[in-house]
C-alpha positions in Angstrom: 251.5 52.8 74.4 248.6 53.1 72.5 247.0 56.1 71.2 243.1 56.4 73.1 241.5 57.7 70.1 242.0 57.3 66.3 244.3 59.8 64.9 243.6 62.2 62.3 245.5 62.8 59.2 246.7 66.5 58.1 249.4 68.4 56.7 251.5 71.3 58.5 251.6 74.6 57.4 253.9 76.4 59.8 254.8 75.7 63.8 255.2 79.3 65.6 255.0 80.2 69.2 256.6 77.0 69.9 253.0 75.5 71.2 250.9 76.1 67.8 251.0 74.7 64.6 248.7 75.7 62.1 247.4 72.1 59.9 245.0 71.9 57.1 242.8 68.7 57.0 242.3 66.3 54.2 239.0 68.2 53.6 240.4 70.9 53.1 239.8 72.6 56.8 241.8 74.8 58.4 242.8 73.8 62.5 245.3 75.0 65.0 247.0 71.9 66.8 248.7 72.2 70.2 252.3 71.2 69.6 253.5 69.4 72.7 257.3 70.1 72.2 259.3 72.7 73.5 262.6 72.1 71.2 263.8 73.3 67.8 262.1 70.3 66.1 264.5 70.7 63.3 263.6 68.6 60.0 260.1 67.8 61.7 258.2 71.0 61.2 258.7 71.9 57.6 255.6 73.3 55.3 253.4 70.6 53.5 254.9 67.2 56.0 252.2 64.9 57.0 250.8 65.0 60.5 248.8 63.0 62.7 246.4 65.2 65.3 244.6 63.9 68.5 241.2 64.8 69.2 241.9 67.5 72.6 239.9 66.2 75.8 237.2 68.1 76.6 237.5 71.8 77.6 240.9 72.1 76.3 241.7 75.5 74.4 242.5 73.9 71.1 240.4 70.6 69.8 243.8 69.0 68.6 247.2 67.7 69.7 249.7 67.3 67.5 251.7 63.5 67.9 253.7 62.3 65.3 255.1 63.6 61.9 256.2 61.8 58.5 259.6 62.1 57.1 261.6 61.2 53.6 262.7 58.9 56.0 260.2 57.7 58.3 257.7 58.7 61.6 258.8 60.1 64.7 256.9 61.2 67.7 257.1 64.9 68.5 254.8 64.5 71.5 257.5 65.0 74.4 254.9 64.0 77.2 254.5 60.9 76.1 258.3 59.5 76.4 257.4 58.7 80.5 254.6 56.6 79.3 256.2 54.9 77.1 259.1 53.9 79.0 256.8 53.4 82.2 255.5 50.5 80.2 258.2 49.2 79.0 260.1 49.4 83.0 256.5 47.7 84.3 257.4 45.0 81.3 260.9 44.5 82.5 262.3 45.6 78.7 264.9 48.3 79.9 267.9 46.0 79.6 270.9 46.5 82.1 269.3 47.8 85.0 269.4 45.9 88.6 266.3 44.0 89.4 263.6 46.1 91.2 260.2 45.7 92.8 258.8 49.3 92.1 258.5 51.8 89.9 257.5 55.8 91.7 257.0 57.9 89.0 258.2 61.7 89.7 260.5 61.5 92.5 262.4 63.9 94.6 265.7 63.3 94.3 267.1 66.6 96.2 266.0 69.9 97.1 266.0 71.1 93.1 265.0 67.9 91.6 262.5 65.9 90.9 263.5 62.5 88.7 261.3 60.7 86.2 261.1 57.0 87.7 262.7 55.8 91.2 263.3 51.9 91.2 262.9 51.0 94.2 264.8 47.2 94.7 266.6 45.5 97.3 269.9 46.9 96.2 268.9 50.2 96.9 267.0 52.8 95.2 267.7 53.4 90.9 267.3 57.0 89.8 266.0 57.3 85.8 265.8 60.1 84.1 264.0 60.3 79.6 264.9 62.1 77.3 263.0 62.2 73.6 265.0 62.2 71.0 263.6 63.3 67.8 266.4 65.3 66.2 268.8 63.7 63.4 272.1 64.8 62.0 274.5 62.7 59.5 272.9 59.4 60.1 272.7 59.8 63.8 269.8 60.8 66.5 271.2 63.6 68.6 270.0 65.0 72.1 269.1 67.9 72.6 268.2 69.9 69.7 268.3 73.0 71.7 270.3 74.4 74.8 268.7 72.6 77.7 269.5 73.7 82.0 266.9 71.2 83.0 268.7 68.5 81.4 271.9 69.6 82.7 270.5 69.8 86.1 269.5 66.6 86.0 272.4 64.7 84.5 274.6 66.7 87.7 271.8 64.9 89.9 272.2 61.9 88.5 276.0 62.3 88.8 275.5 62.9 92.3 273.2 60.2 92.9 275.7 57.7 91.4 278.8 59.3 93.6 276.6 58.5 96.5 277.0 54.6 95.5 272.7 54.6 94.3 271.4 53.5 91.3 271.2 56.2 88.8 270.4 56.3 84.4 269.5 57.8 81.2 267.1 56.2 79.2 267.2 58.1 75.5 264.0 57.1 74.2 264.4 57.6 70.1 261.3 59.0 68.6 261.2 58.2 65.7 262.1 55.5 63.2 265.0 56.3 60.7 267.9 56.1 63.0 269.7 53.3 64.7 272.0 55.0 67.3 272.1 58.3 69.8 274.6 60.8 70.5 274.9 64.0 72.4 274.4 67.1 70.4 277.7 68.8 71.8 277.7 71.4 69.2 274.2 73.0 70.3 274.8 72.6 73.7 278.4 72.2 75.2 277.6 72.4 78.9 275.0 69.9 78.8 277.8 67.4 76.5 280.4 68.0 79.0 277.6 66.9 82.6 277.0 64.1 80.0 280.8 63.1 80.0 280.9 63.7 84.1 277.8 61.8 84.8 279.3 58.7 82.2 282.4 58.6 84.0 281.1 58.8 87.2 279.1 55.4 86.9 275.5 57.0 85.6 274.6 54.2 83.0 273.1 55.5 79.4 270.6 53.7 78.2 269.2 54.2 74.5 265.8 52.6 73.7 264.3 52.3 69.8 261.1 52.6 69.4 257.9 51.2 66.7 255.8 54.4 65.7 252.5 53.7 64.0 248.6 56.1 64.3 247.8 53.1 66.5 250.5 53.0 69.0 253.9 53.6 69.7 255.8 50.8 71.6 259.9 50.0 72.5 261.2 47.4 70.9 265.1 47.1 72.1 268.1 49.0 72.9 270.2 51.5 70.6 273.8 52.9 71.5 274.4 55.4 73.2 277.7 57.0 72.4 
């Protein structure tokens, strides 16, 4: 996935109200970004890290969007709306490994009366259920999802477990944002009840599937699979 417009350079001088991050530009100017991530964004929203902003379409509230963030250690994406495109190029490229041929990918599809699933691949096996996650958050060496208490995800990992008990097709794609870390596990200390619908949905036949990812200003693109543990 490439980025439509060049990014801007900046530095961060405090996230609040989750959306908002205040930035100061190279010149010295003062913005307010849009932060397009609803989690804790621990280690990624200190004081004084460098940031790259996207110019806001038209008519939007605030002219920039904050994308991606430089660590000690490396980039990472923080921009959570962009994991589906990313891994909706990378299904349409056929570089998800392990998953059952298909001949069509239906982005946002009901899966039951609550829930609505990221990608339905539709093949002659039957239909394949995939759900993304972003993970940006890492602890002791490792990437970790989620960094904060998460129903939705729960929900959908019990749909997915669901999906599979019905004999469908049904996974997690992990897609790690950001550049420093080589595997992915569940964050079962911040959030318990989502760990233990990850252990259900595992055993129950719901494949996990971790995906690394190249981060650059120009483009962000998957470039193989990580563990999942």
């Amino acid at each position: 996935m490439r980025f439509p417009t060049p990014l801007f350079t900046s530095r961060l001088q405090r996230r609040y109200k989750r959306f908002l991050a205040d930035m100061v530009m190279p010149d010295g100017t003062a913005v307010t970004a849009h932060c397009p991530n609803p989690g804790a964004m621990t280690g990624l929203a200190d004081p004084g890290l460098r940031c790259w902003l996207a110019p806001a379409a038209p008519g939007a509230k605030l002219a920039f969007g904050w994308k991606l963030v430089e660590t000690a250690t490396g980039l990472a994406l923080i921009d959570t709306t962009l994991a589906n495109r990313i891994v909706a190029e990378a299904l349409a490229a056929r570089q998800v490994p392990g998953l059952p041929d298909y001949a069509a990918i239906r982005p946002e599809a009901r899966l039951d009366a609550e829930s609505r699933i990221d990608f339905c691949l539709e093949g002659a096996a039957g239909p394949i259920w995939l759900e993304v996650k972003s993970v940006s958050l890492s602890r002791g060496g490792w990437a970790e999802f989620p960094d904060t208490r998460t129903a939705r995800g729960t929900r959908h990992l019990h749909a997915l477990t669901a999906a599979a008990a019905r004999g469908e097709g049904a996974a997690m794609v992990y897609l790690l944002a950001r550049t420093d870390c080589t595997r992915i596990r569940v964050a079962a200390d911040i959030d318990p009840a989502y760990a233990a619908a990850f252990a259900a949905a595992r055993a129950a036949g719901v494949q996990m599937i971790g995906l690394a990812t190249a981060i650059t200003p120009e483009a962000v693109t998957v470039t193989g699979p990580v563990p999942v543990a």
